[in-house]
PAFIVEX-379926 format. One record per residue: residue number from 1; residue in one letter; x, y, z of N, C-alpha, C in turn. Coordinates in steps of 0.001 Angstrom, whole numbers, plus 500000, padded with zeros to 6 digits. Layout:
PT  pos  code     n_u     n_v     n_w    ca_u    ca_v    ca_w     c_u     c_v     c_w
PT  NUM     A       X       Y       Z       X       Y       Z       X       Y       Z
...
REM end
This chain:
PT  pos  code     n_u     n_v     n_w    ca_u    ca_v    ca_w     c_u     c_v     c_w
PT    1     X  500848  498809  500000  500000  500000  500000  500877  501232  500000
PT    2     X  500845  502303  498959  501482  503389  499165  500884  503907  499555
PT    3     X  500878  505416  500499  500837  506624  500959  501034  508106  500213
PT    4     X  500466  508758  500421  500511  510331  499792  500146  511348  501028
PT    5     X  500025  511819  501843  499499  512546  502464  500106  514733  502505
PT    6     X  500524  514676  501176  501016  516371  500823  501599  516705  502365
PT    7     X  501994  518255  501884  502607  519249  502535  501521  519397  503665
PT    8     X  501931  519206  504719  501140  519515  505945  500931  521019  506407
PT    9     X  499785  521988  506527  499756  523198  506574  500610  523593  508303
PT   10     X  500053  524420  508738  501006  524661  510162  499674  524839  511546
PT   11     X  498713  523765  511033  497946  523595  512658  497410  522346  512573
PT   12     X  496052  522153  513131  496124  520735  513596  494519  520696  513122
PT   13     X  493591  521528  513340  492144  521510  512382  492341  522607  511279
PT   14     X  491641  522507  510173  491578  522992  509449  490212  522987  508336
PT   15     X  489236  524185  508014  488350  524034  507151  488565  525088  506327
PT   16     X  488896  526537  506755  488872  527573  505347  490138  528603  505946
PT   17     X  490523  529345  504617  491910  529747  505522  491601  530978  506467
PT   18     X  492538  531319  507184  492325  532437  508273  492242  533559  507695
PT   19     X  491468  534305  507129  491296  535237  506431  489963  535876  506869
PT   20     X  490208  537419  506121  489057  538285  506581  488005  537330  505972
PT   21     X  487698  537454  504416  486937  536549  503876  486226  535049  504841
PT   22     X  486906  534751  505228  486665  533177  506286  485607  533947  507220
PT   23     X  486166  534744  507985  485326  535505  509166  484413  535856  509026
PT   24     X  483680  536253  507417  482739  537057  507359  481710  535753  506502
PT   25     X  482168  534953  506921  481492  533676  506558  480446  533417  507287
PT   26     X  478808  533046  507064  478065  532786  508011  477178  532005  507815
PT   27     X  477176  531648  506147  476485  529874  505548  477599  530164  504661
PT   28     X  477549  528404  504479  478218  527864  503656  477585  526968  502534
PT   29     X  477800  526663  501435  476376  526015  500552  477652  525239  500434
PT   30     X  477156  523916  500241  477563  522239  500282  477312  522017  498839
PT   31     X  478461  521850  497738  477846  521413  497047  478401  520264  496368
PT   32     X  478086  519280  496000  479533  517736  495607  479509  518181  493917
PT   33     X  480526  518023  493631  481010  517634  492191  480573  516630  491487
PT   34     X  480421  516743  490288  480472  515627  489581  480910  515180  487891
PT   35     X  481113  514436  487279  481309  514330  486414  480668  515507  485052
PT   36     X  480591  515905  484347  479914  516541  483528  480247  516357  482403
PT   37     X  481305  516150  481751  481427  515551  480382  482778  514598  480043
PT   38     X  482851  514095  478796  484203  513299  478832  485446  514284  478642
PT   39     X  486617  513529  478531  487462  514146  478386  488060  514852  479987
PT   40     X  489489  514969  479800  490000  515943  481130  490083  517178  480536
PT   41     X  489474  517816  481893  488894  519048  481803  490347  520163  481760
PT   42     X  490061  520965  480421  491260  521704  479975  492048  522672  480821
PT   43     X  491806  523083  482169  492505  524061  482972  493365  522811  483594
PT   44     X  492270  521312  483821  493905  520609  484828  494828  519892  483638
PT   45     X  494592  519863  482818  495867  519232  481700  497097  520987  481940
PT   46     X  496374  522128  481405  497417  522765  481712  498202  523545  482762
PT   47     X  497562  522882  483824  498130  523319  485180  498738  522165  485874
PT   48     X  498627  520716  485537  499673  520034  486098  501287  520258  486180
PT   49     X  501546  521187  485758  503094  521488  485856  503366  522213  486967
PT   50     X  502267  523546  487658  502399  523650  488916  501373  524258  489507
PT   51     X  501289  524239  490456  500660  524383  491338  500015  525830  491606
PT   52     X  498419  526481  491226  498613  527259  490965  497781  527527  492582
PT   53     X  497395  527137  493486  497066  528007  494335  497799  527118  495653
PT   54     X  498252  528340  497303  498789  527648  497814  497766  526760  499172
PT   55     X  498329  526262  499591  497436  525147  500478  497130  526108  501486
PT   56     X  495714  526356  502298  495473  527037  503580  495913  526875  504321
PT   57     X  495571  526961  505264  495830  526938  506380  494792  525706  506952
PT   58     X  494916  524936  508304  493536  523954  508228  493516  524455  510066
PT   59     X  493295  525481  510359  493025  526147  511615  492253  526860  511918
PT   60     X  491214  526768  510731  490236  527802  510320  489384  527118  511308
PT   61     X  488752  526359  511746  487399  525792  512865  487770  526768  513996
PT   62     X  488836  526304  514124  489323  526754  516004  489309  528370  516264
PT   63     X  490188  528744  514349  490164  530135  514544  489384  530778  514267
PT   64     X  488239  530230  513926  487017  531205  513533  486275  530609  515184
PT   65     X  486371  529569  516304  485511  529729  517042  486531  530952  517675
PT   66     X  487749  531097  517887  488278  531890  518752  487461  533557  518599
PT   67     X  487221  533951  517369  487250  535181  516853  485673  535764  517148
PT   68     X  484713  534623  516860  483391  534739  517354  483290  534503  519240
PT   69     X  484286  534117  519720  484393  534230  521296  484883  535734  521487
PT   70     X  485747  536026  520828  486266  537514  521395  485341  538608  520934
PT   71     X  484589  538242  519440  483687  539509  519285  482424  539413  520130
PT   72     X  481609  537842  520469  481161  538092  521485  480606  539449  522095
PT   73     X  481140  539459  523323  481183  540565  524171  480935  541662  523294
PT   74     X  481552  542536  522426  481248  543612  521579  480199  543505  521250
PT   75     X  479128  542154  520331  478506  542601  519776  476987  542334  520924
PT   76     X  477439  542083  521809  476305  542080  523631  476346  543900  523815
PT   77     X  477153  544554  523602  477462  545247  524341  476575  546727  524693
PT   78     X  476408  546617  523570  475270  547923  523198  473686  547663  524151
PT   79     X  473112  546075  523992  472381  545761  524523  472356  545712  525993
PT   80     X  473811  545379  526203  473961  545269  528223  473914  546373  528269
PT   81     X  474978  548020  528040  474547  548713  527950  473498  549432  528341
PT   82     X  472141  549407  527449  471402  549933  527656  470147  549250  529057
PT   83     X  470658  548119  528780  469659  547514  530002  470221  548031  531838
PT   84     X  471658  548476  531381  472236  549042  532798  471862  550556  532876
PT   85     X  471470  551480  532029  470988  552888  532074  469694  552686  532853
PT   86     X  469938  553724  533601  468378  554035  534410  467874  555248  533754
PT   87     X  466740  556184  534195  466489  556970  533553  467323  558268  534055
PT   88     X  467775  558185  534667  468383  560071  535305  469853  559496  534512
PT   89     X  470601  558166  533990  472047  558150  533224  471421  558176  531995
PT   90     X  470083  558374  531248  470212  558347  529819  470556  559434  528803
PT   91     X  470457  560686  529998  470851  562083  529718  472226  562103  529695
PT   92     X  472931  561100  530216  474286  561912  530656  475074  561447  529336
PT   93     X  476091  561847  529110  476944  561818  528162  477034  560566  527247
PT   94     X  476720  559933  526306  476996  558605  525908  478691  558036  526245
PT   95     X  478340  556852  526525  479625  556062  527152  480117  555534  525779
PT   96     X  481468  555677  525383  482580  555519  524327  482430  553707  524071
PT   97     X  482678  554020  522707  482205  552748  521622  483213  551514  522284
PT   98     X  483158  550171  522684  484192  549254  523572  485049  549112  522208
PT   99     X  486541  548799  522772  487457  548955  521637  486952  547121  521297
PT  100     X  487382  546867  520085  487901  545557  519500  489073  545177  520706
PT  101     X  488964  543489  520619  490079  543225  521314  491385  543102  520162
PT  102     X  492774  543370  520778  493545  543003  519912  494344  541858  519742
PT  103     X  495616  541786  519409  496392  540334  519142  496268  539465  520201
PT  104     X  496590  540406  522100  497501  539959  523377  495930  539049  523580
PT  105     X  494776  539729  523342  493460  539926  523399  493117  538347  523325
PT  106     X  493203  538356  521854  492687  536803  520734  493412  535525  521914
PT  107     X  494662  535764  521910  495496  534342  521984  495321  534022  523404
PT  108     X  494826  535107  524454  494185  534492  525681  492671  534093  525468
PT  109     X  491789  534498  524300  490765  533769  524354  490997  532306  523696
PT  110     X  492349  532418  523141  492544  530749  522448  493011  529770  523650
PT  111     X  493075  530657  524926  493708  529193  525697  492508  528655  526505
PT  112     X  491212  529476  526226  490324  528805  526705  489769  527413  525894
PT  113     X  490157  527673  524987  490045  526228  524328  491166  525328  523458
PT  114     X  492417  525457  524586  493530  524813  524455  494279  525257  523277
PT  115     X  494005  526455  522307  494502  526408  521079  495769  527606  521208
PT  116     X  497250  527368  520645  498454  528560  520961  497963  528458  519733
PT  117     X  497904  530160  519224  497696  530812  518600  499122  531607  518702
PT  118     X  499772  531771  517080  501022  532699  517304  500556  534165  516728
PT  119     X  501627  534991  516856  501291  536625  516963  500665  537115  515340
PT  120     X  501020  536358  514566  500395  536666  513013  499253  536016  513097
PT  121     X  498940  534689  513521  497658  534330  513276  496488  535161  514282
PT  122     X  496513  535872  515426  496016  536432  516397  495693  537579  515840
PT  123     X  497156  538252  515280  496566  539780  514667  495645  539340  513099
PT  124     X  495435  538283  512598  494773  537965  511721  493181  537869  511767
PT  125     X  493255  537286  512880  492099  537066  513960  491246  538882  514220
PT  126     X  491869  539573  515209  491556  540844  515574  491060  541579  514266
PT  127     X  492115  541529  513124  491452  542517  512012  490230  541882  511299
PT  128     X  489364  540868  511446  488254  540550  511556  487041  541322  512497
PT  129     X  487615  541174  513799  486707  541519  514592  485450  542210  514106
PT  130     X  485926  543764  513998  485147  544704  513126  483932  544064  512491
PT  131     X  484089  543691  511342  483574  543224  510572  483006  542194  510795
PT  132     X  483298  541213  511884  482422  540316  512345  481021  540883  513197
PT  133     X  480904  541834  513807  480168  542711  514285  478958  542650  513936
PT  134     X  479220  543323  512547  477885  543496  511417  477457  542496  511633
PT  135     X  477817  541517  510789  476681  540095  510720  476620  539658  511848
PT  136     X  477230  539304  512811  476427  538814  514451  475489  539613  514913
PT  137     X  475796  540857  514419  474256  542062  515136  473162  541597  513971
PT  138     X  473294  541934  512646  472328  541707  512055  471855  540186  512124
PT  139     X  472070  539144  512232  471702  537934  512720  470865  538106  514220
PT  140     X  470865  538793  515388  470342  538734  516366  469611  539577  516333
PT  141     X  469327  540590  515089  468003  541222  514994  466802  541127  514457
PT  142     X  467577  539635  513860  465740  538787  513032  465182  537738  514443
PT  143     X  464058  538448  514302  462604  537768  515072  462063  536331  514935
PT  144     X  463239  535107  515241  462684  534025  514435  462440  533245  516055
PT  145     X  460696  532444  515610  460247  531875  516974  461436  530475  517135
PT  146     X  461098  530245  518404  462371  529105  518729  462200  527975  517773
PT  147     X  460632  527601  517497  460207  526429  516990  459972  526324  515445
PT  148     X  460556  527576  515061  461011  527648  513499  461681  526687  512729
PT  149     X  461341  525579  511944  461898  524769  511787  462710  525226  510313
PT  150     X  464611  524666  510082  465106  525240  509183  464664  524730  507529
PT  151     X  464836  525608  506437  464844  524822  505396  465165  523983  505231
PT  152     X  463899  522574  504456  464321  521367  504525  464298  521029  503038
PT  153     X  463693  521764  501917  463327  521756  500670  464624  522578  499796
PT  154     X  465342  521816  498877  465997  522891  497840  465779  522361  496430
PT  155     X  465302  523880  495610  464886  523980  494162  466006  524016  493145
PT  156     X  466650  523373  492831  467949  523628  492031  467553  524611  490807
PT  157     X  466247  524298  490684  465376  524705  488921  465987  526791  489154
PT  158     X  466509  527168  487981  466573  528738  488367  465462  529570  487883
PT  159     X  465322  530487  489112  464176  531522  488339  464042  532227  487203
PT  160     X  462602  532171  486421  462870  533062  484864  463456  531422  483514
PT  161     X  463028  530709  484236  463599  529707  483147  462144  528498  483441
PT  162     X  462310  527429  482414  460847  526997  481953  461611  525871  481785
PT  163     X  460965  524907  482237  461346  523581  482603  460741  522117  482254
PT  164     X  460589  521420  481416  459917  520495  480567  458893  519327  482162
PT  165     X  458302  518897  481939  457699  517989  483065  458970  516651  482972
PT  166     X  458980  516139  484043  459857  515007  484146  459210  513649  484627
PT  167     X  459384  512237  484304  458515  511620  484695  460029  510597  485452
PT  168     X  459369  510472  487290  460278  509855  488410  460272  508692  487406
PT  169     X  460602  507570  487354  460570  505961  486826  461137  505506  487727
PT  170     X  461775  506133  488900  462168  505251  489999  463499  504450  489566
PT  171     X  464347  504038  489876  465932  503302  490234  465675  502223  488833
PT  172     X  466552  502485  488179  466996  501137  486874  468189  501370  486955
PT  173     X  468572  499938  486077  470094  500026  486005  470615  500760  484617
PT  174     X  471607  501280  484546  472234  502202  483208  472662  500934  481957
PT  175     X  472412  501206  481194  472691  500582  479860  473657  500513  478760
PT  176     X  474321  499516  478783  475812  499819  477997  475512  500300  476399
PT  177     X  475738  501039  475899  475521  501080  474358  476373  500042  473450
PT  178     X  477223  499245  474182  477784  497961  473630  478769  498564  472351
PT  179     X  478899  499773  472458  480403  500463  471646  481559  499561  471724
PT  180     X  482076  499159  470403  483933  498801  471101  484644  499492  471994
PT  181     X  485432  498962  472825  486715  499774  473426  487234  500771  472707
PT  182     X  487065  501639  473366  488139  503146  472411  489478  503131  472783
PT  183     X  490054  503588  471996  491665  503395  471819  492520  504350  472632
PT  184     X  491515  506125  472856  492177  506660  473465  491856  506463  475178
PT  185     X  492709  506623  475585  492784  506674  477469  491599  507251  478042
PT  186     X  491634  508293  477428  490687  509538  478237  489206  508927  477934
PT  187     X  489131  508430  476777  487924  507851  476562  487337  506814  477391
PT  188     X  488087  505638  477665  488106  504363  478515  487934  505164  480103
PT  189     X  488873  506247  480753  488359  506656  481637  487067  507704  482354
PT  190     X  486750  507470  481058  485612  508842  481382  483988  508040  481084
PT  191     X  484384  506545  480586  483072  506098  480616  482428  505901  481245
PT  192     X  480844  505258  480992  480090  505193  482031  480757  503860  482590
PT  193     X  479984  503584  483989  479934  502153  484557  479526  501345  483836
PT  194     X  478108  501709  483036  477917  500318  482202  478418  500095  481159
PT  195     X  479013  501035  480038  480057  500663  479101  481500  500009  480145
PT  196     X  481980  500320  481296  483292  499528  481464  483094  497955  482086
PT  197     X  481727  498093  482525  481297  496920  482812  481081  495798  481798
PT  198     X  480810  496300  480901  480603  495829  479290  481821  495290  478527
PT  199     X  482766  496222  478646  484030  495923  478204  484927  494861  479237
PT  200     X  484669  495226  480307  485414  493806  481475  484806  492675  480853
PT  201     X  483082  492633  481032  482861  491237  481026  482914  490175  479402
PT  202     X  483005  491378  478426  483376  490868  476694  484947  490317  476737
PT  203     X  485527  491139  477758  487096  490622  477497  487883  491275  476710
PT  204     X  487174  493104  476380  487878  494005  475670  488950  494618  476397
PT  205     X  488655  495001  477828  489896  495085  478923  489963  494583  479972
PT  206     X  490758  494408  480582  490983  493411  481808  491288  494352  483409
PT  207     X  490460  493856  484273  490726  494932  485332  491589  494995  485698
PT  208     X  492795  494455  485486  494196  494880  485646  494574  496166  484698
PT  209     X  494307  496210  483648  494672  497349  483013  493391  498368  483148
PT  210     X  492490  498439  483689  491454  499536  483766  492373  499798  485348
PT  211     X  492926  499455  485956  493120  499632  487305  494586  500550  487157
PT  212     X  495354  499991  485952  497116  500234  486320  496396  501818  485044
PT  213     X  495490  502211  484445  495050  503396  483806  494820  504517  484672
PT  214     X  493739  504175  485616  493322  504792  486603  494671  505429  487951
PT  215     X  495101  504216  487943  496672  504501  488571  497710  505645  487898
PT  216     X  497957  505338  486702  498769  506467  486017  498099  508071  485909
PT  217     X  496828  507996  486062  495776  509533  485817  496103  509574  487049
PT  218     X  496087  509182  488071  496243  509413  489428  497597  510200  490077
PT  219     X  498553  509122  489187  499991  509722  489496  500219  510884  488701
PT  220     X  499715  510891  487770  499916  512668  487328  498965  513850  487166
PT  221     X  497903  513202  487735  497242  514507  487874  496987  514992  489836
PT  222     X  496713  513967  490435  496623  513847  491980  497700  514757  492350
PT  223     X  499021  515095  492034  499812  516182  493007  499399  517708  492799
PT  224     X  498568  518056  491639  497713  519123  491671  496525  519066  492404
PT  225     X  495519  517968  492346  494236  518049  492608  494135  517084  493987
PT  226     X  495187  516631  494388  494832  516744  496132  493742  515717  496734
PT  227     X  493040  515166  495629  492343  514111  495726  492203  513273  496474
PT  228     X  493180  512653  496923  493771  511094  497174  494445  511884  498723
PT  229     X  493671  510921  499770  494845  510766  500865  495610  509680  501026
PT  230     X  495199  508278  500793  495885  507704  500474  495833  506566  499226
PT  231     X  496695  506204  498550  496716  505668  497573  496995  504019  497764
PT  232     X  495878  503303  497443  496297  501564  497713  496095  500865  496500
PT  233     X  497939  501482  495887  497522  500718  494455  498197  499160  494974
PT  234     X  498969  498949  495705  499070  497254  495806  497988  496566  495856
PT  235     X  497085  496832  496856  495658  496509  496882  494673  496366  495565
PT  236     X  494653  497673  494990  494397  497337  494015  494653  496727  492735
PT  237     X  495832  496481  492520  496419  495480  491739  496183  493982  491850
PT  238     X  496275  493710  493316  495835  492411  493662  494021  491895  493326
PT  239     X  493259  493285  494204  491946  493087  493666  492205  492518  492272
PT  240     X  492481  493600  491319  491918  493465  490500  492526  491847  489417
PT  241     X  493591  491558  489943  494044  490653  489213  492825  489166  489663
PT  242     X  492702  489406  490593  491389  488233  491174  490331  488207  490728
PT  243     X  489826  489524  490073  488330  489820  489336  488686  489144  488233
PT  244     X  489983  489416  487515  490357  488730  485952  490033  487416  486495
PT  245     X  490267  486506  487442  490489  485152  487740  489303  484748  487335
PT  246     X  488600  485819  488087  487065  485029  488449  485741  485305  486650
PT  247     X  486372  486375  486012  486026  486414  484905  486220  485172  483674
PT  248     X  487560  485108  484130  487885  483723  483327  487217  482644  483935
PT  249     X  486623  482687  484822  485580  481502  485409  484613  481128  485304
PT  250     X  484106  482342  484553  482663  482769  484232  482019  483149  485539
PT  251     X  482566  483740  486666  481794  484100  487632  481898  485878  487391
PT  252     X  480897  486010  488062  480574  487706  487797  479662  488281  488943
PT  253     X  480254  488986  489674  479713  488911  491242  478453  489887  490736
PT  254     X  478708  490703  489521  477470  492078  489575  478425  492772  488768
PT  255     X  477509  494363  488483  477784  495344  487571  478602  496202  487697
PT  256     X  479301  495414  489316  480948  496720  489564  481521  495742  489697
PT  257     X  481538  494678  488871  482804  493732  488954  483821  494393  487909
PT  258     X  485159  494584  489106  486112  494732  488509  486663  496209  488080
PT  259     X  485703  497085  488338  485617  498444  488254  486407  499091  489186
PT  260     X  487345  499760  488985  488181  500365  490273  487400  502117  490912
PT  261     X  487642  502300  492091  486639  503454  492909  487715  503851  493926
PT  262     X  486934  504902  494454  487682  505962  494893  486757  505739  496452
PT  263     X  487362  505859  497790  486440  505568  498703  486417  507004  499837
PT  264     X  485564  507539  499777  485674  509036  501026  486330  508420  502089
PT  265     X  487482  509010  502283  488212  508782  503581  487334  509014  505134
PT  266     X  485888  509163  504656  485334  508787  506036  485233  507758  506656
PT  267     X  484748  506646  505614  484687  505232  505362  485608  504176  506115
PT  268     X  485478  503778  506677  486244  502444  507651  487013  501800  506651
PT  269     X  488382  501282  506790  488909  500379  505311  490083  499821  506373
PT  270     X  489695  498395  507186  490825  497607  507708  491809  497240  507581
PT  271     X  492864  497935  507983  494352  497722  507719  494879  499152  507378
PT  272     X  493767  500137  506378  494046  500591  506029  493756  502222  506819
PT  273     X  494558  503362  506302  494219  504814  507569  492758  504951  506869
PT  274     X  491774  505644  507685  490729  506660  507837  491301  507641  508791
PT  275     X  491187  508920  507966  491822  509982  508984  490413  511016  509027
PT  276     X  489220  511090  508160  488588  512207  508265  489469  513385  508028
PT  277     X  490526  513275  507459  490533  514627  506812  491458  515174  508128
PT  278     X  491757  515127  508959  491852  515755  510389  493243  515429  510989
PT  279     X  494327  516173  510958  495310  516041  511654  495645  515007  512432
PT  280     X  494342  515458  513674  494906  514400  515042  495038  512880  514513
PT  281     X  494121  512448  513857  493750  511105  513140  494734  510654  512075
PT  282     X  495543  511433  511647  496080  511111  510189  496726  510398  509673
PT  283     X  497071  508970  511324  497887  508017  511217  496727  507117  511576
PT  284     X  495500  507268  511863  494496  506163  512470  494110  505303  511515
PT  285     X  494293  503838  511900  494310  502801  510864  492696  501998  511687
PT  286     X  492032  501748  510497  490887  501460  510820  490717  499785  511681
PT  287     X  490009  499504  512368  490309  497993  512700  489414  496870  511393
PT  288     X  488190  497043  511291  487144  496868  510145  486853  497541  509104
PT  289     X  486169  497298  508444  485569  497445  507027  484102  498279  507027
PT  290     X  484111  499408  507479  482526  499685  507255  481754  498683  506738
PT  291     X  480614  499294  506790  479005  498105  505806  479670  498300  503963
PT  292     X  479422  499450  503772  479581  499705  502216  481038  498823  501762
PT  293     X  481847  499253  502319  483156  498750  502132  482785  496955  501708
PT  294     X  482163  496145  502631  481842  494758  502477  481164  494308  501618
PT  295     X  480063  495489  500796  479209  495437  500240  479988  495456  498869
PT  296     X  480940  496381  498452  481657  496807  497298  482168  495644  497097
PT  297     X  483159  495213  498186  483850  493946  497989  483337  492946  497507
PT  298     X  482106  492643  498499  481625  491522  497657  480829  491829  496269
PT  299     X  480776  492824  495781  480471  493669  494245  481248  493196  493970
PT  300     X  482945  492972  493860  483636  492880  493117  484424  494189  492782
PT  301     X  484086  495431  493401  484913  496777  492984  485968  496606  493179
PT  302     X  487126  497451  492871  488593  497534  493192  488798  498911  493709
PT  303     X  489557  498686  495150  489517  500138  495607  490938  500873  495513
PT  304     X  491009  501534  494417  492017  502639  494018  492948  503257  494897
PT  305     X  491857  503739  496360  492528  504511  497627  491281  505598  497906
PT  306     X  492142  505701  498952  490394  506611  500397  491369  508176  499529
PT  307     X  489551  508819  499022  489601  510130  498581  489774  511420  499565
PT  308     X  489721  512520  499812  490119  513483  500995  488467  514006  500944
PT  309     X  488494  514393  501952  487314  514828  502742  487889  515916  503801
PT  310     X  487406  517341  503686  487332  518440  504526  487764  518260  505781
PT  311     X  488367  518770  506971  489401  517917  508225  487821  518057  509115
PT  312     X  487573  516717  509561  486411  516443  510163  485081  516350  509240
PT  313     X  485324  516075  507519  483813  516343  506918  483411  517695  506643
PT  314     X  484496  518647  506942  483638  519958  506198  484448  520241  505219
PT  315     X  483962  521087  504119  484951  521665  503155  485502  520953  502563
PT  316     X  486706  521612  501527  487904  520846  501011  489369  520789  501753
PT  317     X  489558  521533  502581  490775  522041  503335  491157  520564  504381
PT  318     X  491888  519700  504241  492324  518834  504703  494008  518617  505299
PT  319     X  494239  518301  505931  495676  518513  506546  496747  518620  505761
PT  320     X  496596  517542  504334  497568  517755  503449  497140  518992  501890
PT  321     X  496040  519615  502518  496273  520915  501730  494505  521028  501392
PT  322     X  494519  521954  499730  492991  521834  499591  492855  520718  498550
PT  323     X  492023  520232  497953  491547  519364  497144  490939  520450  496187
PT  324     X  491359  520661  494974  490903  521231  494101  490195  521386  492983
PT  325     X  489273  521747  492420  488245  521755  491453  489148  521080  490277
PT  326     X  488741  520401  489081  489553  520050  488471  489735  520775  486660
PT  327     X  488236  521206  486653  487543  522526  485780  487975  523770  485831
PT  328     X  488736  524059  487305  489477  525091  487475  490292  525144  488711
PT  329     X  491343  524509  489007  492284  524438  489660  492313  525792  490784
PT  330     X  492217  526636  490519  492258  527683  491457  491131  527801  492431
PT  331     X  490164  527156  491860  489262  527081  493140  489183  525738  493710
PT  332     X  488351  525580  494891  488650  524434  495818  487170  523745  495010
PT  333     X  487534  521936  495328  486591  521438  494780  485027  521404  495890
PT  334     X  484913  521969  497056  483997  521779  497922  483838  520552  498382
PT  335     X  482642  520437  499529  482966  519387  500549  481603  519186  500761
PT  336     X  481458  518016  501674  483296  517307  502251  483100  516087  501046
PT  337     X  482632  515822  500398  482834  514881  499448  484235  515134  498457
PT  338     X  485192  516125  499028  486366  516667  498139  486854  516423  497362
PT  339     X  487382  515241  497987  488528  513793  496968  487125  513160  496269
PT  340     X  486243  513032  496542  485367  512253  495548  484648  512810  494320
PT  341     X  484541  514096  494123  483865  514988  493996  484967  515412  492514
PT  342     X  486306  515112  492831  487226  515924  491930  487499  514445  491336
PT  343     X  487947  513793  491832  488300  512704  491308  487636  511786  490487
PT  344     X  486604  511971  490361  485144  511580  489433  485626  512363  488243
PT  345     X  485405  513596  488706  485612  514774  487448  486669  514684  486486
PT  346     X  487746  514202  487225  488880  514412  486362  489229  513024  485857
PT  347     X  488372  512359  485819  488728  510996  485448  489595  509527  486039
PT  348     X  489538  510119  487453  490396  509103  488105  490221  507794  488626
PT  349     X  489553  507539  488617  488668  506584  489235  486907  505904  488077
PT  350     X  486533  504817  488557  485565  504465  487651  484506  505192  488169
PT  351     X  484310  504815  489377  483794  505825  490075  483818  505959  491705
PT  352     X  483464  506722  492542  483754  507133  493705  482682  506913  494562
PT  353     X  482808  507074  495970  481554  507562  496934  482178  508308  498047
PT  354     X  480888  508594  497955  480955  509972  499348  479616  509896  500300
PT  355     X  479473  511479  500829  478554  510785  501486  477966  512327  502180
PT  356     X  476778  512366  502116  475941  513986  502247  474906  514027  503819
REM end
């Protein structure tokens, strides 16, 4: 089993970087990636040479709770304030605006929750404050009853646009168009499941070579796109040489026989690390096999290696950096389905799972 786990940023959680931008964060929209057409998508063919954005920081949880602890108090303040005026102090002079706390400020509110904070990340912290203000006041000035229950419905359909009726048919299986094998790479990796399923079980390719394909897209596109925490191509080599066995047997466990996948590093995989994305964990080797994991197996899938997932499931920002869009490298691919989400996209894998 090889390993990959990138350049480690300089803390120990991590979801978005420490930035004003981060602070003034107050939803986040979740959205997973997915495949959208064949072919690798033209910004990561010409950005594999380097690296065009740098890895965050993954201290963003801790340092965004630190920053909403210190503004806190400020944004109470107006309200305590006025509830301490009686009527003979409402005449008297207004009492001076409470300062922001500053750097010395931040890094004693970080030891309330065990976190050393150094003097750049603290004053990073403080020049937020401000601006965190606004939206914590305007958030505590909407009137919402306790028993408000949150949005549970989302319309993807956009407004001003006209939309054909759709009829549910409920779960079938996808249909090979029974095409020959194509000659180029990109083609073979960008197919559906049921064309490679088609081609395994005719004997046009052999899951040894759909596996050692998937492997090479991996090794040269994965040190841009961050995908992969860890990589189990021994594993998968072996899988897959056993699916050939059992093909030549005429046995055929199902419609992911032999298909190599990408597994969200949330996922249990025995022997092998589950880190969640998360520092503290990033050596934790699972004892069992999740349910799905047993389920694949006995499918017959071949597992490629556990994809990256946001540090704890949020985001893309994971200990060994961000996981990046693969349509456009400069932005992050979103979460926490990260590694699954990009790695679909860019052709790495037959296909992936994640998990919402």
């Amino acid at each position: 089993m090889s390993k990959r786990t990138g350049a480690e940023p300089d803390a120990e959680h991590g979801k978005e970087p420490c930035d004003r931008a981060t602070a003034q964060n107050a939803v986040a929209l979740n959205t997973e990636g997915r495949r959208t057409s064949a072919g690798t998508p033209p910004m990561l063919t010409q950005a594999t040479a380097a690296l065009a954005v740098m890895a965050p920081s993954r201290r963003g949880v801790l340092i965004g709770a630190v920053s909403a602890l210190a503004a806190a108090p400020f944004a109470l303040a107006p309200a305590m304030a006025a509830e301490q005026q009686t009527p003979e102090t409402n005449n008297e002079t207004p009492q001076t605006k409470p300062t922001p706390p500053g750097a010395a400020d931040i890094r004693r509110c970080g030891e309330i929750i065990d976190l050393d904070l150094d003097e750049r990340e603290a004053e990073q912290i403080a020049d937020t404050i401000e601006s965190n203000l606004g939206a914590i006041r305007a958030l505590r000035s909407l009137d919402l009853e306790n028993g408000l229950a949150p949005a549970t419905v989302f319309d993807a359909r956009l407004p001003g646009h006209t939309y054909l009726p759709q009829k549910n048919r409920g779960v079938h299986g996808l249909k090979a168009d029974h095409r020959k094998l194509p000659t180029g790479e990109e083609d073979i990796a960008f197919a559906s499941l049921a064309d490679l399923g088609h081609w395994l079980r005719t004997k046009q390719i052999s899951s040894r070579e759909l596996t050692e394909l998937y492997l090479r897209r991996i090794e040269r596109y994965d040190p841009l796109l961050l995908a992969f925490i860890t990589v189990t191509a021994d594993l998968a080599r072996r899988q897959a040489a056993e699916r050939d066995e059992e093909i030549a047997k005429g046995r055929l466990r199902g419609p992911l026989h032999g298909i190599p996948y990408g597994l969200k590093d949330l996922i249990d995989t025995a022997g092998i690390r589950t880190t969640w994305g998360a520092m503290p964990y990033k050596d934790r080797i699972a004892r069992r096999d999740a349910a799905v994991v047993e389920k694949l197996n006995a499918a017959g899938a071949v597992l490629l290696g556990k994809t990256t997932d946001g540090a704890i499931a949020y985001g893309d920002i994971w200990f060994g950096g961000r996981t990046r869009n693969p349509w456009n490298p400069r932005e992050g691919s979103s979460g926490s389905s990260a590694g699954s989400a990009s790695a679909t996209a860019a052709g790495l894998v037959g296909f992936s799972i994640g998990t919402e």
